[in-house]
TIVORO-758935 format. One line per 8 residues: number of its first residue (from 1); their letters; for each residue x, y, z of C-alpha. Coordinates in steps of 0.25 Angstrom, whole numbers, plus 5000, padded with zeros to 4 digits. Example, Ala and Ser with C-alpha at 12.3 -4.5 7.8 and 13.67 -1.06 7.14 Angstrom:
// TIVORO-758935
1) as) 5049/4982/5031  5055/4996/5029
This chain:
// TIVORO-758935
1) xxxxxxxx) 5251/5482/5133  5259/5477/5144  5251/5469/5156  5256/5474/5169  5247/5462/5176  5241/5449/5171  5231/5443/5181  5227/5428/5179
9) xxxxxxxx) 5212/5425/5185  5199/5434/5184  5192/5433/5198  5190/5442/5207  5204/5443/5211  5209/5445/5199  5200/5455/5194  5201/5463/5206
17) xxxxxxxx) 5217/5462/5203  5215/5467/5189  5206/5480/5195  5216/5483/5205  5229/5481/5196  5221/5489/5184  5219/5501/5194  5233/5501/5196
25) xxxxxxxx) 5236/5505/5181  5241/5490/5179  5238/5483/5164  5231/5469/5168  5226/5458/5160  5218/5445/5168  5215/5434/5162  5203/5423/5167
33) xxxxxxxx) 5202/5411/5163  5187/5409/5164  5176/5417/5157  5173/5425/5169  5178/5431/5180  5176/5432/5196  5185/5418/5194  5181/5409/5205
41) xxxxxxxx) 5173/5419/5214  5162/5418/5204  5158/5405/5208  5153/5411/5221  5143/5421/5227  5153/5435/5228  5154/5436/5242  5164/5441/5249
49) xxxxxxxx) 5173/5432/5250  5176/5429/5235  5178/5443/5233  5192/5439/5240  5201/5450/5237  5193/5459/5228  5191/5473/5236  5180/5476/5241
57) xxxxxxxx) 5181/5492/5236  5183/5486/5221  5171/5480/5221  5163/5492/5227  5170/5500/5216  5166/5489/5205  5153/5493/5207  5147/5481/5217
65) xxxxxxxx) 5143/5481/5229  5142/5473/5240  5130/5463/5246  5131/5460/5262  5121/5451/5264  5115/5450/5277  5118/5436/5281  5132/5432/5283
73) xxxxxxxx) 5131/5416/5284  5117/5409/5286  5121/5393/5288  5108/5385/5285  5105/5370/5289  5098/5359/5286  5089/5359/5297  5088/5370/5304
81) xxxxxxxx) 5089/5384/5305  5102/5394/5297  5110/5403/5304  5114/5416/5299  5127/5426/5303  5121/5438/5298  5128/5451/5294  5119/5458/5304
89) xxxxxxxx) 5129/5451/5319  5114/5456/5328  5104/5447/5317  5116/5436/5319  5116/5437/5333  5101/5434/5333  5099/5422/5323  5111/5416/5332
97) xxxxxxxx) 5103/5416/5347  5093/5405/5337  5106/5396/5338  5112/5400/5350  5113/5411/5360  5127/5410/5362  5132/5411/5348  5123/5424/5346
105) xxxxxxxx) 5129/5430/5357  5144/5427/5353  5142/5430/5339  5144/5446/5340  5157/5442/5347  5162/5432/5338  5159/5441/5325  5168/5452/5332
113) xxxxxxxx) 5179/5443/5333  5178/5435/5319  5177/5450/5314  5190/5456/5321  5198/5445/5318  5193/5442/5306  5196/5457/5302  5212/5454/5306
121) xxxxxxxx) 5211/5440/5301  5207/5447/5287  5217/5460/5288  5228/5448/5289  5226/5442/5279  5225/5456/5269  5239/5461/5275  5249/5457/5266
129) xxxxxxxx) 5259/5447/5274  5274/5448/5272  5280/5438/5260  5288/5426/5269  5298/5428/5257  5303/5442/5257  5298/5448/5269  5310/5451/5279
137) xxxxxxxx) 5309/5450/5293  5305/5463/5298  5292/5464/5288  5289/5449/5292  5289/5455/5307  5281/5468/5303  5271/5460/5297  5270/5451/5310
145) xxxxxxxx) 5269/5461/5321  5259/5467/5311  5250/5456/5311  5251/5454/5326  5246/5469/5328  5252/5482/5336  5248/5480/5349  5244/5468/5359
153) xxxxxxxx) 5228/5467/5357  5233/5467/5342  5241/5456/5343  5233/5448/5352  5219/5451/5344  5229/5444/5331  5231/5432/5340  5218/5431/5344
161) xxxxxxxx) 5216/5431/5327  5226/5421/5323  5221/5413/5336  5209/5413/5330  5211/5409/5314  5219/5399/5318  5208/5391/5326  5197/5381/5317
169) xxxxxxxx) 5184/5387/5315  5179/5377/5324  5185/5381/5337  5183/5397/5333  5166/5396/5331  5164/5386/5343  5171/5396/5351  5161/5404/5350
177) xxxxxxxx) 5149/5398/5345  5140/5386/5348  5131/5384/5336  5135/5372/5325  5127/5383/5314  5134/5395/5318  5148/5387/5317  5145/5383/5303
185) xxxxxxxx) 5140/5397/5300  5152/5404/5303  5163/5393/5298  5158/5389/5284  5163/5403/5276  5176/5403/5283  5179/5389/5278  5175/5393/5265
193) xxxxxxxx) 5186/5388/5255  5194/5379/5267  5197/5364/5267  5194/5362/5280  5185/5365/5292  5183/5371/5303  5188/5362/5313  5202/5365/5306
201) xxxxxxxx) 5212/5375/5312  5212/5389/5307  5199/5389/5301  5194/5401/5309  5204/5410/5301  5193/5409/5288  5182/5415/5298  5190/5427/5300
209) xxxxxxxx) 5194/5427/5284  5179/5429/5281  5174/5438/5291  5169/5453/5286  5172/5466/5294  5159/5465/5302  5157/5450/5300  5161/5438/5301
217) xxxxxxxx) 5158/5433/5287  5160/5442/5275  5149/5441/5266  5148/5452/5256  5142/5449/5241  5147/5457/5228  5133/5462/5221  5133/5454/5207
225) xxxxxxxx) 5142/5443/5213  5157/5440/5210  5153/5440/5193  5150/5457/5197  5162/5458/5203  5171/5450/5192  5166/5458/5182  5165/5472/5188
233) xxxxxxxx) 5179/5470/5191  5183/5464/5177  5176/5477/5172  5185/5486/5182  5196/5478/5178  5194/5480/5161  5190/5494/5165  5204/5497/5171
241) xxxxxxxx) 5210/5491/5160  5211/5476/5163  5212/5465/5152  5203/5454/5157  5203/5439/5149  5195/5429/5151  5193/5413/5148  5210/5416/5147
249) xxxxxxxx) 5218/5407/5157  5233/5408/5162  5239/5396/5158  5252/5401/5165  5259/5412/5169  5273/5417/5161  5285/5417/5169  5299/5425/5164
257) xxxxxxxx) 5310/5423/5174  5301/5417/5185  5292/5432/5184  5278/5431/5180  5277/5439/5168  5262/5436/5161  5253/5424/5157  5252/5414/5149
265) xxxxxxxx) 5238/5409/5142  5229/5399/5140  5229/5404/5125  5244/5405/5122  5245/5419/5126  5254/5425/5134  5252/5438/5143  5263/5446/5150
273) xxxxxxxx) 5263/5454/5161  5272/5461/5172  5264/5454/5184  5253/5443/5185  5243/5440/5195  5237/5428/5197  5223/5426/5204  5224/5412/5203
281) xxxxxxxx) 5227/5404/5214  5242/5401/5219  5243/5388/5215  5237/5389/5199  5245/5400/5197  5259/5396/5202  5259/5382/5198  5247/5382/5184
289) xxxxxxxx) 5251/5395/5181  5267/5398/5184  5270/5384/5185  5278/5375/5198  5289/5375/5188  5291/5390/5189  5289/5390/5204  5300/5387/5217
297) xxxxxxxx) 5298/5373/5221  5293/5379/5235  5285/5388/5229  5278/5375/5222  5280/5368/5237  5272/5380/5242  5260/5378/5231  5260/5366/5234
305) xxxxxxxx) 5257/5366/5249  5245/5377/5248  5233/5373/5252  5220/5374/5244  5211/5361/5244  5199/5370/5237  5187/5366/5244  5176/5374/5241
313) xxxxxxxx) 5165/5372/5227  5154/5381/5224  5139/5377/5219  5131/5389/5214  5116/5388/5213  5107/5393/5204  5094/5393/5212  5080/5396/5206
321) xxxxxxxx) 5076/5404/5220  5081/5408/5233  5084/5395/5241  5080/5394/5253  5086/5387/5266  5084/5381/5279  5082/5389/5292  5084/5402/5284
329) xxxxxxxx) 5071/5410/5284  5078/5424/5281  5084/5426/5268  5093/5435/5272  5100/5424/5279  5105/5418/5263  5112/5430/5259  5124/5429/5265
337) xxxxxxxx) 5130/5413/5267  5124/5400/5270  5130/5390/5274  5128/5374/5278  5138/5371/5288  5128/5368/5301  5141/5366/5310  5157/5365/5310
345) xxxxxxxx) 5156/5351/5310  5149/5350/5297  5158/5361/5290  5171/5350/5296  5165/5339/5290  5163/5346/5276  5179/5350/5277  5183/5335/5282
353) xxxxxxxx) 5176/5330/5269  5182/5341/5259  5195/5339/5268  5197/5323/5263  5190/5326/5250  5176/5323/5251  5162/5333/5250  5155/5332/5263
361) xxxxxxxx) 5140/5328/5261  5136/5340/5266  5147/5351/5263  5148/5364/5268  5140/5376/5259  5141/5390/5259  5129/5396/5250  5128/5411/5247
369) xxxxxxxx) 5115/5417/5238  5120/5428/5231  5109/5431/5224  5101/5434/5238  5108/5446/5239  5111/5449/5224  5099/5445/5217  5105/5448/5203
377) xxxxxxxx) 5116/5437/5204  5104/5428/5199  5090/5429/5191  5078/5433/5197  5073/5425/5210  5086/5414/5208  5098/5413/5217  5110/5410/5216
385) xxxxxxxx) 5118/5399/5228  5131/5399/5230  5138/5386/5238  5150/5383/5241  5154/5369/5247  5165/5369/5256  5176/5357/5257  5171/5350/5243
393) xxxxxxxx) 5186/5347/5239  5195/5348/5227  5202/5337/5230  5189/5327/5230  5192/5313/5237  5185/5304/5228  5181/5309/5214  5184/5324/5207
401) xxxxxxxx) 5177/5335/5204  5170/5330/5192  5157/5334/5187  5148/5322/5195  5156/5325/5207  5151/5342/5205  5138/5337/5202  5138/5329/5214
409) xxxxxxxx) 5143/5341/5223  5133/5350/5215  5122/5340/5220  5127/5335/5234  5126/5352/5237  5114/5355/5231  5106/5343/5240  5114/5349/5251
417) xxxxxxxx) 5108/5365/5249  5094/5356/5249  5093/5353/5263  5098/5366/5267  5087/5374/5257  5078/5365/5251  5071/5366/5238  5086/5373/5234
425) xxxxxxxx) 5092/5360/5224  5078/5362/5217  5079/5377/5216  5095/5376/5207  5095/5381/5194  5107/5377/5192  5122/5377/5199  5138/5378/5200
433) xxxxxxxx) 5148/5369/5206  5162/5374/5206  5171/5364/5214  5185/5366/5220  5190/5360/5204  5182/5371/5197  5188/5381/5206  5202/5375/5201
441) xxxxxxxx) 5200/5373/5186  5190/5386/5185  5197/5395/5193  5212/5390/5193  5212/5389/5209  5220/5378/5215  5211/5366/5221  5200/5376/5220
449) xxxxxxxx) 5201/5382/5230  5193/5396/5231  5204/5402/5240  5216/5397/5230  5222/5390/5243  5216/5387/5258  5216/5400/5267  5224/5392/5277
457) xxxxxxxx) 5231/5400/5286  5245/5394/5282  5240/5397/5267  5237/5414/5271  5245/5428/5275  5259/5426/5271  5257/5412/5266  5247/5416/5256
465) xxxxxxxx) 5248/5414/5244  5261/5408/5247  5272/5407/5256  5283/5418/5252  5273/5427/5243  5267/5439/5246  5253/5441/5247  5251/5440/5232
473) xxxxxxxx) 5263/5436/5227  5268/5423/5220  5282/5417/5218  5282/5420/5203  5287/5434/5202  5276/5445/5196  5264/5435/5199  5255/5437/5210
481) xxxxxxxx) 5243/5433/5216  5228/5440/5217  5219/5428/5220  5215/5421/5234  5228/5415/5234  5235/5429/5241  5236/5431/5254  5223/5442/5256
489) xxxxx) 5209/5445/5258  5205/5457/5251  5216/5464/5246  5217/5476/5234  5230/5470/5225
């Protein structure tokens, strides 16, 4: 039997590839290094925003459906009451008048713009940009003069954008709002996965990345979770005719006259194919899997200059019952996210330690409880936390990432939670830390980052994945990318 495509990686991506290629009568084999699959989306709660580039009509044809929870962000603090954006703008507009009368009335303008812009922002980034290499000039100026829009208002409303994603979060919020809570509330998702903060230039350009089409976060959970999904699509995917492997890694990648034409594996096979896709990162599949030998020197100058500097670990809770936290009276309020990050000041100081590689003693979280809204992800009456820690660095200043330096990040977490729901560290059954290392050596992405390289804006349209390539492509001829690496939000191969 010939293989007309081999794809290397089982998450979401991949699979989703696999699906789409099948449907279109092509022969695919996929090969997973690790016993499951949903790759490193499985160590989160399924929202939205792991389900990257899986369309949204596939999973509603798998079968799921979809859970919109009626709280968007609830940030909770120590002392004091929470805050919650709630899907419902009128209920927001309400809870906001206890913190200030200003913010409530700005709030119904501020998530029109956000919404509007974040919708252009978002259409961008999915329209495929020219490739520098081959694109001649009149395509190059079509493209442009695209992007600027038809008329005047159009191209005015597209300064008006790139004005604003080029400003720091910082001087976006406190233009239009006064409260310390409300600052933190909005600007903790958008520096989800960023190694620095919001003081820092074009910061406000992740806001618009996560808005919704009438909100200005996009919180939507896949019933069953991210394991569902993985295995409702591995099913479509063996249905269609896919050849799925598990536990088998790629130990490299066969070239023949400096074209891709199969795979090589950890157990001495060899595979070939016409085309092979990659949902791996960039970097581990050009320089672990083709090999810098095989590569232009200023393609290796280029891989060498991205930027990724993963900062991001997750600590999963197992948790005997519901937890409960501070200020928060309606539990309503925990079924979207929750957040500690009281001000922008606190979620700076977080970034200025993960920046010179140090954990801040209070770092920023950003909890979800899945099993509010999906009971059947847990046992009956437990619950299941989910934490991520923004700016813990793979690059730590003193030590590594050993097992005493987890433990001790496990630990320094689970006192933090205490002060923010008491009686939780004596509620945990039991728990799961993956760091920025595991998201590397697990998951084969590049200084673990969960976004296989920092959503900078000098790392995005046409410079993503890399400088000369198209949207997909690679330099190695007949290998392509299907991972966070391209140059797209949500996009059908």
């Amino acid at each position: 039997m010939t293989i007309n495509v081999i794809i290397i990686g089982g998450g979401l991506n991949g699979l989703t590839t696999a699906v789409s290629l099948a449907q279109s009568k092509q022969t695919v084999t996929l090969f997973e290094q690790q016993p499951q699959l949903g790759g490193a989306a499985q160590t989160g709660p399924g929202d939205v925003g792991q389900l990257d580039m899986v369309p949204m009509a596939l999973v509603e044809q798998l079968g799921l459906s979809f859970i919109e929870p009626p709280a968007l962000v609830t940030a909770v603090q120590a002392d004091g009451p929470a805050l919650t954006l709630w899907r419902d703008e009128a209920r927001t507009v309400a809870e906001l008048r206890q913190f200030s009368q200003q913010d409530a009335d700005r709030y119904p303008d501020f998530c029109r713009e956000v919404i509007a812009l974040g919708t252009q922002w978002q259409q961008w980034l999915a329209q495929p940009a020219p490739n520098l290499a081959t694109a001649d000039s009149p395509t190059f100026l079509a493209w442009i003069q695209n992007m600027n829009g038809g008329t005047e208002a159009d191209s005015a409303q597209r300064l008006k954008l790139w004005h604003t994603a080029a400003l720091s979060l910082r001087h976006y919020l406190r233009r239009w709002f006064e409260s310390d809570l409300l600052h933190g509330a909005l600007a903790a998702g958008p520096l989800f996965g960023v190694c620095y903060g919001p003081w820092a230039d074009h910061t406000t350009h992740h806001l618009l990345s996560q808005t919704g089409p009438d909100t200005v976060r996009a919180v939507r959970l896949v019933q069953g979770g991210v394991g569902a999904l993985a295995q409702a699509l591995a099913e479509r995917a063996a249905g269609l005719g896919v050849t799925i492997e598990t536990e088998t890694a790629v130990s490299h990648i066969l070239l023949e006259n400096g074209r891709a034409v199969g795979v090589g594996l950890s157990d001495g096979r060899t595979v070939q194919a016409s085309q092979v896709i990659s949902s791996a990162g960039l970097r581990h599949t050009l320089f672990n899997l083709v090999g810098a030998a095989n590569l232009e020197p200023r393609t290796v100058r280029r891989l060498r200059s991205r930027v990724y500097r993963g900062s991001t670990s997750q600590l999963n809770l197992r948790l005997r019952r519901l937890p409960r936290f501070n200020g928060v009276a309606d539990t309503d309020a925990l079924t979207g996210h929750i957040v500690v990050a009281p001000s922008l000041a606190y979620l700076e100081k977080a970034a200025d330690a993960g920046k010179y590689g140090r954990i801040a003693p209070d770092p920023v979280l950003d909890m979800m409880l899945p099993t509010l809204s999906d009971p059947t992800l847990a046992p009956p009456a437990e619950h299941i936390l989910y934490v991520t820690i923004q700016h813990t660095p793979y690059q730590l200043r003193q030590g590594e990432w050993d097992e005493a330096q987890r433990n001790g990040l496990a630990q320094q977490i689970i006192a933090q939670l205490g002060r923010y729901s008491p009686g939780l560290p004596q509620q945990i059954i039991d728990w799961q830390l993956t760091t920025p290392l595991d998201y590397e050596q697990q998951f084969g992405l590049s200084e673990g980052h969960i976004h296989q390289g920092q959503r900078e804006l000098g790392q995005m349209g046409m410079l993503r994945p890399l400088p000369g390539c198209g949207p997909y492509e690679t330099p190695i001829a007949n290998l392509t990318l299907c991972g966070a690496a391209t140059n797209g939000v949500k996009r059908e191969v």
